[in-house]
C-alpha positions as CSV (number, residue, x, y, z in Angstrom):
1,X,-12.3,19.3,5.9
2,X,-13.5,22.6,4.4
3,X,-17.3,23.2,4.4
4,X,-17.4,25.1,1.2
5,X,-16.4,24.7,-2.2
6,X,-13.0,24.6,-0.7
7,X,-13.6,21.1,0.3
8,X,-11.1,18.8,-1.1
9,X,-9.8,15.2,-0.5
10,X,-7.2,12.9,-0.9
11,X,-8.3,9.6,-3.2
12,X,-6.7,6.8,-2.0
13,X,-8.3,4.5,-4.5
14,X,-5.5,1.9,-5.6
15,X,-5.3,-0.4,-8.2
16,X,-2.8,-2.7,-10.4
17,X,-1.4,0.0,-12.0
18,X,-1.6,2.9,-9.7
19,X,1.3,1.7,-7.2
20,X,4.8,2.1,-7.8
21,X,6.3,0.2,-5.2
22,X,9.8,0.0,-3.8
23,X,12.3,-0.3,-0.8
24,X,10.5,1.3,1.9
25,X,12.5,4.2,3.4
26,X,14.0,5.1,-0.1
27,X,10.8,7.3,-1.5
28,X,9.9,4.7,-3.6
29,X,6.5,3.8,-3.0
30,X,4.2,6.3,-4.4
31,X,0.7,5.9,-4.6
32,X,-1.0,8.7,-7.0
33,X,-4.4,10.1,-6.3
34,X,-6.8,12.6,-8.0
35,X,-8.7,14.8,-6.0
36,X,-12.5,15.3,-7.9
37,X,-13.7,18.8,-6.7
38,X,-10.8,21.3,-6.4
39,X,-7.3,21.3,-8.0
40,X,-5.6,23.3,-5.6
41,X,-5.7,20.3,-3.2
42,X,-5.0,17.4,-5.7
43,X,-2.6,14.4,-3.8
44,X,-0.1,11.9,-4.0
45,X,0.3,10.1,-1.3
46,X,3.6,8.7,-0.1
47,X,3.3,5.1,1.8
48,X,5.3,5.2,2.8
49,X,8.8,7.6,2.5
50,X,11.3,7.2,4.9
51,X,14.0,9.3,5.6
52,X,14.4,13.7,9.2
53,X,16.0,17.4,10.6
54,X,10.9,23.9,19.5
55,X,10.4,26.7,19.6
56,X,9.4,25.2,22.7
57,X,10.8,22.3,24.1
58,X,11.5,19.9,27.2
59,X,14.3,17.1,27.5
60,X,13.8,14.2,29.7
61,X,14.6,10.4,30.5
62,X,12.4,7.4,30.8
63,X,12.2,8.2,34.4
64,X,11.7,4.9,36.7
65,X,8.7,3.2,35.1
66,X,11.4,1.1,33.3
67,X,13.5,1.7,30.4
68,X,17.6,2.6,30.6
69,X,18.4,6.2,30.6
70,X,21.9,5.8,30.3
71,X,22.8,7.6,33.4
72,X,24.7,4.4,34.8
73,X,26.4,4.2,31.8
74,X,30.3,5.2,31.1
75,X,29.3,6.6,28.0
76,X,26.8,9.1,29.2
77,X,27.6,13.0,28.2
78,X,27.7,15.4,30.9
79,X,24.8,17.9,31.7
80,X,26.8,20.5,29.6
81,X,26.7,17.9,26.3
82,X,23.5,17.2,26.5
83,X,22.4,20.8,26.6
84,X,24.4,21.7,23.6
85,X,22.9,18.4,21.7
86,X,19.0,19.6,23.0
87,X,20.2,22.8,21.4
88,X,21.5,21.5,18.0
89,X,18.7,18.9,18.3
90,X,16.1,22.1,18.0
91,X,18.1,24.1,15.4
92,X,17.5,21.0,13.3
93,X,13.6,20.5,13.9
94,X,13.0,24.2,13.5
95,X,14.9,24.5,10.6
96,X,12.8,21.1,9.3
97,X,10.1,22.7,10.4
98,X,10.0,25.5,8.8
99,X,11.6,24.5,5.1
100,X,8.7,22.0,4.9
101,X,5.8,24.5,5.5
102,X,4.6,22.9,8.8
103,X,2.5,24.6,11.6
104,X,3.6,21.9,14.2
105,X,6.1,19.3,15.6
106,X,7.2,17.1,17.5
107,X,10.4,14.5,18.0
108,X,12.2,12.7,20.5
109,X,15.2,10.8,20.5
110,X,16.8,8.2,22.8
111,X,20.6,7.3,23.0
112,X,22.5,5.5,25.7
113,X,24.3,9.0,26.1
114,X,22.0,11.4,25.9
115,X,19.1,9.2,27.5
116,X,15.2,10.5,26.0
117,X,15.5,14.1,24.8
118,X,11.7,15.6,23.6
119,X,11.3,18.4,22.0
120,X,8.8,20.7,20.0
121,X,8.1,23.2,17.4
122,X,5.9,25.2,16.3
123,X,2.0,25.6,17.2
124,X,-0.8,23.4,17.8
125,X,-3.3,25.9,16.6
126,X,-2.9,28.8,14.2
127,X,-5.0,32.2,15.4
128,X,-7.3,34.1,13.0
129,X,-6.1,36.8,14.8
130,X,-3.0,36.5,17.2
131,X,-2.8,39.9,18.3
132,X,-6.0,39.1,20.3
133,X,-5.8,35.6,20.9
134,X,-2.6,34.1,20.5
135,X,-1.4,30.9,18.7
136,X,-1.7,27.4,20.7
137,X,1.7,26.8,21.3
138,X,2.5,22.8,20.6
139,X,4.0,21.1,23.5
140,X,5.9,17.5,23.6
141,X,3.2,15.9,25.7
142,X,0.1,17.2,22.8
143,X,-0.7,13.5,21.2
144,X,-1.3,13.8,17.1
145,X,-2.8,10.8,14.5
146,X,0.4,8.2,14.2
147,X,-0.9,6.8,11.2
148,X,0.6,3.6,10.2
149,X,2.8,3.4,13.2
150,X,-0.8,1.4,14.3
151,X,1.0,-1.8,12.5
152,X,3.8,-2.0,14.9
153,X,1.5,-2.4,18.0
154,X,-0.8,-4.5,16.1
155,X,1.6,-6.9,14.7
156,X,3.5,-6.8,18.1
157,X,0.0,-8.2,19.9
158,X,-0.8,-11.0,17.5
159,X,2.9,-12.2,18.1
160,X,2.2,-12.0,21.8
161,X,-1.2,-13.6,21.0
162,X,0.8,-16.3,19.2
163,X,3.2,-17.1,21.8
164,X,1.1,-17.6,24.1
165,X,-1.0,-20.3,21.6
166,X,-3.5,-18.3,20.7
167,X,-2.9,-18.2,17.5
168,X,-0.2,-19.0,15.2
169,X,1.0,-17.4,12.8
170,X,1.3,-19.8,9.6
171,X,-2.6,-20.7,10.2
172,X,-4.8,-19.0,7.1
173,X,-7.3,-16.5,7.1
174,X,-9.9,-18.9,6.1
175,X,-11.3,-19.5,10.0
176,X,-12.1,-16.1,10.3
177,X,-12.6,-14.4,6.8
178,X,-13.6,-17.1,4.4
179,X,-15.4,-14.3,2.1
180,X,-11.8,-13.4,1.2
181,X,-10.7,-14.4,-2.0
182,X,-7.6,-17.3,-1.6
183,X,-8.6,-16.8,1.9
184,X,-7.4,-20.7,2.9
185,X,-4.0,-19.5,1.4
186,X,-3.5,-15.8,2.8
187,X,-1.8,-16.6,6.3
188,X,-1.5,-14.2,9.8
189,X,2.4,-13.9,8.6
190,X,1.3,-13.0,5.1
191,X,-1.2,-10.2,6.6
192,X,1.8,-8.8,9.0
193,X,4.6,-8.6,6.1
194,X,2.4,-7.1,3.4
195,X,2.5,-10.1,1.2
196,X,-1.4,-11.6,1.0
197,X,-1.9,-9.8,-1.7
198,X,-5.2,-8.7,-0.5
199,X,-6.8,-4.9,-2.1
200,X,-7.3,-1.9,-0.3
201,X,-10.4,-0.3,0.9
202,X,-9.5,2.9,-0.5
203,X,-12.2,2.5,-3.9
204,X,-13.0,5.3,-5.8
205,X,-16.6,4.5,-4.9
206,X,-15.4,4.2,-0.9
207,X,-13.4,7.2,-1.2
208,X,-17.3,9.0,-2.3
209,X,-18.9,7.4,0.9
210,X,-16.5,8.9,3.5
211,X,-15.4,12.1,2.2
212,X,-18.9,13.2,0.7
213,X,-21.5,11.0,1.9
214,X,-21.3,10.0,5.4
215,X,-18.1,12.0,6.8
216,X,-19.9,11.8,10.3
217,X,-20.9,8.2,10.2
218,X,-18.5,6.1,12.0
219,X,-17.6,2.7,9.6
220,X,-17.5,-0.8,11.3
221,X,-13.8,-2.9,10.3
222,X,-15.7,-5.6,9.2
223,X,-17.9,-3.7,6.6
224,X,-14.9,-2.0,5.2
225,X,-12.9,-5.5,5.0
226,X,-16.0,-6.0,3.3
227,X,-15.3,-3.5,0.3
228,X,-11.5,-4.3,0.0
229,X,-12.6,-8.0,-0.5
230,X,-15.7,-6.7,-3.2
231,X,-13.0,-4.8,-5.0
232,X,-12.1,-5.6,-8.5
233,X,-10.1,-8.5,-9.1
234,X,-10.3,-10.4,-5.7
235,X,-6.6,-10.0,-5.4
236,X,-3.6,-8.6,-6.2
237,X,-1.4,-11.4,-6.2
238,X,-0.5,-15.0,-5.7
239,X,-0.4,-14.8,-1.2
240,X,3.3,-15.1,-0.4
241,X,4.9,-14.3,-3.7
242,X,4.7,-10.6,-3.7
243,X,5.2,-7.8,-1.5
244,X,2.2,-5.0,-2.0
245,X,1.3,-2.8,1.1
246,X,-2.3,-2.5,1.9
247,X,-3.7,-1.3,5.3
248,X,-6.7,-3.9,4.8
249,X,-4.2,-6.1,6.2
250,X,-4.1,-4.8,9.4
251,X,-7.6,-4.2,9.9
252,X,-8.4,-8.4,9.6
253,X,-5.5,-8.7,12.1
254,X,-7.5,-6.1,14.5
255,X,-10.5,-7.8,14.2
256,X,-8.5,-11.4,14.5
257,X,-7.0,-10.2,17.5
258,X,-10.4,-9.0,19.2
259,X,-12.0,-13.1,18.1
260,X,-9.3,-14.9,19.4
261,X,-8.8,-12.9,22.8
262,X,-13.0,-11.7,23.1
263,X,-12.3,-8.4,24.0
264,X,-12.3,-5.1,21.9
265,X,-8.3,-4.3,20.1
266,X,-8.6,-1.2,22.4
267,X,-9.0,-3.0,25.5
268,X,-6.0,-5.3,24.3
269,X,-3.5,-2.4,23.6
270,X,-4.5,-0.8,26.7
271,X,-4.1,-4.1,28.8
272,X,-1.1,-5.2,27.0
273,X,0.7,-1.7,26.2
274,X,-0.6,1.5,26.7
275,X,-1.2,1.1,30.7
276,X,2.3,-1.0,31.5
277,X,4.3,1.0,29.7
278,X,2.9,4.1,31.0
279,X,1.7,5.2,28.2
280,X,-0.9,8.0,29.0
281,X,-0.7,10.1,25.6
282,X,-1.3,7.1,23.9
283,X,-5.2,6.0,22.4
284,X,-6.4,4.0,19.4
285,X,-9.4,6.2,17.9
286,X,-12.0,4.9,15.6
287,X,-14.6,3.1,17.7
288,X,-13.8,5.5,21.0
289,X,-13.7,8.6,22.0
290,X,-9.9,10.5,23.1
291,X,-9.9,12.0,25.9
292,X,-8.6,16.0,25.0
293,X,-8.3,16.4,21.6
294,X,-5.1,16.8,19.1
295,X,-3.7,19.6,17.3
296,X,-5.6,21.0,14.5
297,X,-4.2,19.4,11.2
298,X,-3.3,22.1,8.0
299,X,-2.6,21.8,5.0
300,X,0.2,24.8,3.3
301,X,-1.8,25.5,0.0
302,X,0.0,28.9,-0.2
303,X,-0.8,33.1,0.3
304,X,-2.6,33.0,-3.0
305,X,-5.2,30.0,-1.9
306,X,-8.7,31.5,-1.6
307,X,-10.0,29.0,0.9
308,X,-12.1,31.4,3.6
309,X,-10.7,29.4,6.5
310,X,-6.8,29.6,5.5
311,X,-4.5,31.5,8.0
312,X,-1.3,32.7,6.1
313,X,-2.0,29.7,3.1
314,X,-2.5,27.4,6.1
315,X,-6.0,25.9,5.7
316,X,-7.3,23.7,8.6
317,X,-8.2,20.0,7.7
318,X,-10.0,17.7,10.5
319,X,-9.3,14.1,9.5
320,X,-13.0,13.3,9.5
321,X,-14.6,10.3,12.0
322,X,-15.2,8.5,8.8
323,X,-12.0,7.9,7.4
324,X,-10.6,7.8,11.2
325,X,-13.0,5.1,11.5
326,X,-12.3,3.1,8.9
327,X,-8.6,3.4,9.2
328,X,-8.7,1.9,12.7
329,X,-6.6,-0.6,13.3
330,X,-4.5,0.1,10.0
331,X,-3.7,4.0,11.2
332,X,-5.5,5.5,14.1
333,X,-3.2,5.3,16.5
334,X,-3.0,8.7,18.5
335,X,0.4,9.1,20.1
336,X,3.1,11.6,21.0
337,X,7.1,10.6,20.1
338,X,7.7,10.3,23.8
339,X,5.2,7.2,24.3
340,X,6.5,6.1,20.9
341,X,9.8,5.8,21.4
342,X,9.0,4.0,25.3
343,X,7.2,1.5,22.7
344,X,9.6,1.3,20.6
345,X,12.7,0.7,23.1
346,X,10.0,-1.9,24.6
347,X,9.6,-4.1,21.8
348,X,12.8,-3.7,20.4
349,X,15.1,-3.7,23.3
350,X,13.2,-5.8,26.3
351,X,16.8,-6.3,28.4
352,X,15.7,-2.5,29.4
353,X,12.4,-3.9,30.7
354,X,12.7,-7.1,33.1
355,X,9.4,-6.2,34.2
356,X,7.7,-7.4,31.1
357,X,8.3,-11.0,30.2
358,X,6.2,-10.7,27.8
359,X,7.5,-8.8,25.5
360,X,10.9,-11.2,25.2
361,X,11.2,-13.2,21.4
362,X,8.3,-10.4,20.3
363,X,11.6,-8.5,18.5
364,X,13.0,-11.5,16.9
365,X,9.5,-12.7,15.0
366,X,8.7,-9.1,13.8
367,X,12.4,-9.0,12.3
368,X,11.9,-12.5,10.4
369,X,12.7,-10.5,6.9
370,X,10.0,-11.4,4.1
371,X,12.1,-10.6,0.7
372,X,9.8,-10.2,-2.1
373,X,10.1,-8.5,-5.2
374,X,7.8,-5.4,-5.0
375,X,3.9,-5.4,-6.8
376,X,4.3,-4.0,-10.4
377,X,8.2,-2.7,-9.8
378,X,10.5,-5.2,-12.0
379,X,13.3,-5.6,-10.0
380,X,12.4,-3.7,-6.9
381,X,12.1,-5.9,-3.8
382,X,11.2,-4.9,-0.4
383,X,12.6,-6.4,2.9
384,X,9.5,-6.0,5.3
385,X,9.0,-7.8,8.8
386,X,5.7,-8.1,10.8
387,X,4.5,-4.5,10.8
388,X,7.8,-2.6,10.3
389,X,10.4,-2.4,7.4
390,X,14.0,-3.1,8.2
391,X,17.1,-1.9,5.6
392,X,20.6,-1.9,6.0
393,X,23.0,1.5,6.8
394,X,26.5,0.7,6.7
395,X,25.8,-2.6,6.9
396,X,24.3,-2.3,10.0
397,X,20.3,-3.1,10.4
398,X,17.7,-0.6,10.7
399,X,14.0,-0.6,12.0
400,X,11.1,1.6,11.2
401,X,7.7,2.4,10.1
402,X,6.0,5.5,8.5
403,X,2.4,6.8,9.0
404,X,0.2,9.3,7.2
405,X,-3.4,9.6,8.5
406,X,-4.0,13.1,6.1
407,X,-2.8,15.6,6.9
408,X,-1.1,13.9,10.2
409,X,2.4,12.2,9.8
410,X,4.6,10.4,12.0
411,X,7.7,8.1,11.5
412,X,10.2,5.9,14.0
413,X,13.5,5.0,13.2
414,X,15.8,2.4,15.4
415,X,18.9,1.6,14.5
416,X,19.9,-1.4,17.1
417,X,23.0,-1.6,19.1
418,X,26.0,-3.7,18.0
419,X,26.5,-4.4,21.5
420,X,24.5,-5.2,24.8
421,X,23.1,-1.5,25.3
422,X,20.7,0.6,23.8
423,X,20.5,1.6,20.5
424,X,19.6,5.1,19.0
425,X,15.5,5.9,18.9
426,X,14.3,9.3,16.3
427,X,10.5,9.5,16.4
428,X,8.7,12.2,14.5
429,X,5.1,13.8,14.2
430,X,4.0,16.7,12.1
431,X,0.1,18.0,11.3
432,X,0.4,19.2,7.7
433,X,1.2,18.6,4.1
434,X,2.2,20.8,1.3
435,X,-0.4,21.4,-1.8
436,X,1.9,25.0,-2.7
437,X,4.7,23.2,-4.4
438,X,2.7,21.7,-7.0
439,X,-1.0,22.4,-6.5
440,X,-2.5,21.4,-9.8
441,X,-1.2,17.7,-9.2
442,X,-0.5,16.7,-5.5
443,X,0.1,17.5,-1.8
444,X,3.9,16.7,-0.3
445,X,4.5,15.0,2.7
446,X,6.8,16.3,4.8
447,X,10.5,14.4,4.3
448,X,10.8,13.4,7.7
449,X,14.0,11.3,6.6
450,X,16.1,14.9,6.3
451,X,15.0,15.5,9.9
452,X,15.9,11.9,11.2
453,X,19.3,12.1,9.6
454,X,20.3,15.2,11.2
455,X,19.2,14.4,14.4
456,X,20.5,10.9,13.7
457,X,24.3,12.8,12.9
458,X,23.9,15.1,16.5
459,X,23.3,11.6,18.5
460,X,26.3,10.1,16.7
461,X,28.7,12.8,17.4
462,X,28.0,13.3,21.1
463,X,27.2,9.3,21.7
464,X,31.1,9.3,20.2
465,X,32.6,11.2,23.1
466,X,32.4,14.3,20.0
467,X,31.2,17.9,20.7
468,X,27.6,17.6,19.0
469,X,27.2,19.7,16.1
């Protein structure tokens, strides 16, 4: 954040009437926020908005720790296909890229044909002065804030947790976090599909505490649990009747998780995930250090901003330890879209990984659609599974999940196989917003849904025997 009277931040206070909630995926779930000190960096916040399109770059498969390539395949493209769709694959980012006013990043996609393609754009770090010291050029392997892509591996570890009769799933609340209100009704599924109806933590008077209080003072999951149950009203809703998205949700299931199994969440994703799956970019921050560090976050407030630090309108913003912290298990996750998509393709697909018993029946739970009608939307209703949202594309199911830790975003999108083999995997990251657009009112997110249906159209053509383009 800006140490001057620069300094801005997004509110992510929420109440009744401040969420218009709809299909997840569609831009229909906007939460609006007022930033107190300078209107230039006023927000909105999308949670979320699905929807896609390197300067440097590198292409490669899962390699042998497990996970289908597609190079046994019949259907894979030749060496001269798959160059052409890495090409086309990088028009696309680049040109995302650079319409949505972003300093860096990254995608890879996975398709039987193609196998795991990574790529990257942009920079890591903008220079003061490049003719001296040159921009930090972003590579594929450079891990950034995931966001709410935390749920997935959450809710895909308390199903594990529940298989193996640890848990279950339909038990309430009320055994670990009987301070919350209708806390004997509000279940484990309820937490998982977004339908306990319990508040956020973002409160106006919360919102005060990280971003101009304490921004250095790391904040416990159980005392911030603590102000989403404290907040006004108790509850949103009736548990199980609506469908309202609130990341306290995941932060109980963290610290359920870490009660049931006696070990720290972090220990449990590494145990469980991160170090089977070979996931070395991969860390949940919060409570412990990363090792390296990630890019440096921006946001594009435009040439005219005044804002000492900016670097062509680009002004630097370091997601604080506070909020980091408090977002935890609900969206710390650091990640890059090459361990996201192996995680993805492992939860989703685990045929491609015999070596993980585990993991089988974990798909089919999370997938268990929870149709409710939307909180304050009329007729809106939301299809949401345990910690992802699932739609339907010519009539065919989709999977995914969008994360915004500000001004980080990332987003997966799986659309399964109709047969026996892989499907088709589009992860993307990015490390800014847009205040230039409208910077009396709100920040934009960047649309990664223009990006993933680009990308989504190149994988189509070439998966299709059809010269990419």
């Amino acid at each position: 954040m800006l140490e001057s009277s620069e300094q801005s931040r997004p509110n992510f206070s929420q109440d009744k009437n401040s969420l218009s909630a709809g299909l997840y995926g569609f831009g229909s779930m906007i939460r609006v926020a007022q930033i107190t000190k300078n209107p230039i960096f006023a927000a909105i916040v999308v949670l979320p908005i699905f929807a896609l399109v390197a300067s440097v770059f590198t292409a490669c498969s899962f390699g042998s720790g497990g996970g289908n390539n597609g190079s046994s395949r019949e259907n894979v493209a030749s060496k001269a296909e798959i160059a052409a769709t890495l090409n086309d694959l990088q028009v696309a980012l680049d040109s995302w890229r650079e319409n949505e006013r972003i300093t860096g990043a990254s995608m890879s996609v996975f398709s039987a044909a193609t196998g795991q393609l990574d790529l990257a754009s942009g920079v890591a770090k903008r220079s003061i002065d490049p003719d001296r010291f040159p921009d930090e050029i972003l590579t594929v392997d450079r891990p950034m804030f995931a966001g709410d892509l935390t749920h997935t591996l959450v809710a895909a570890l308390v199903i594990q947790l529940a298989r193996q009769g640890a848990l279950t799933l339909d038990s309430p609340i009320a055994e670990w976090f009987p301070e919350i209100e209708q806390a004997s009704r509000i279940t484990i599924r309820n937490l998982l599909e977004h339908t306990s109806g319990i508040p956020v933590f973002y409160t106006e008077d919360f919102l005060d505490v990280l971003y101009e209080q304490e921004p250095n003072l790391a904040q416990s999951p159980d005392d911030v649990i603590a102000v989403a149950a404290a907040a006004s009203g108790g509850s949103y809703f009736s548990p199980g009747t609506q469908y309202g998205y609130s990341k306290t949700n995941f932060l109980i299931l963290g610290r359920v998780i870490e009660m049931v199994t006696g070990q720290p969440l972090e220990a449990e994703l590494r145990d469980s995930f991160f170090e089977p799956l070979g996931l070395d970019n991969t860390y949940l921050a919060g409570r412990e250090n990363i090792p390296g560090s990630t890019p440096l976050g921006y946001e594009y407030a435009g040439p005219g901003t005044n804002a000492p630090t900016a670097v062509d309108g680009h002004v630097p913003q370091t997601p604080a330890i506070s909020v980091i912290s408090a977002e935890w298990a609900s969206g710390a996750l650091v990640s890059t879209p090459r361990d996201i998509t192996r995680l993805v393709q492992a939860i989703f697909e685990p045929q491609e990984f015999p070596e993980f018993p585990e993991l089988d029946g974990v798909a089919q739970e999370m997938l268990r659609i929870a149709d409710h009608p939307a909180q304050e939307s009329g007729p809106v209703r939301v299809d949401s599974g345990a910690g992802v949202f699932v739609w339907t594309e010519n009539g065919k199911q989709v999977v995914g999940q969008f994360g915004f830790l500000y001004p980080f975003s990332a987003q997966f999108t799986y659309w399964p196989e109709s047969g026996s083999g892989p499907g088709i995997i589009i992860v993307v990251m990015a490390n800014e917003v847009d205040s230039s657009r409208n910077p009396n009112s709100n920040f934009q997110l960047p649309v990664i849904e223009d990006l993933t249906k680009g990308a989504k159209r190149i994988l189509d053509a070439v998966q299709k025997g059809r010269p990419a383009r």
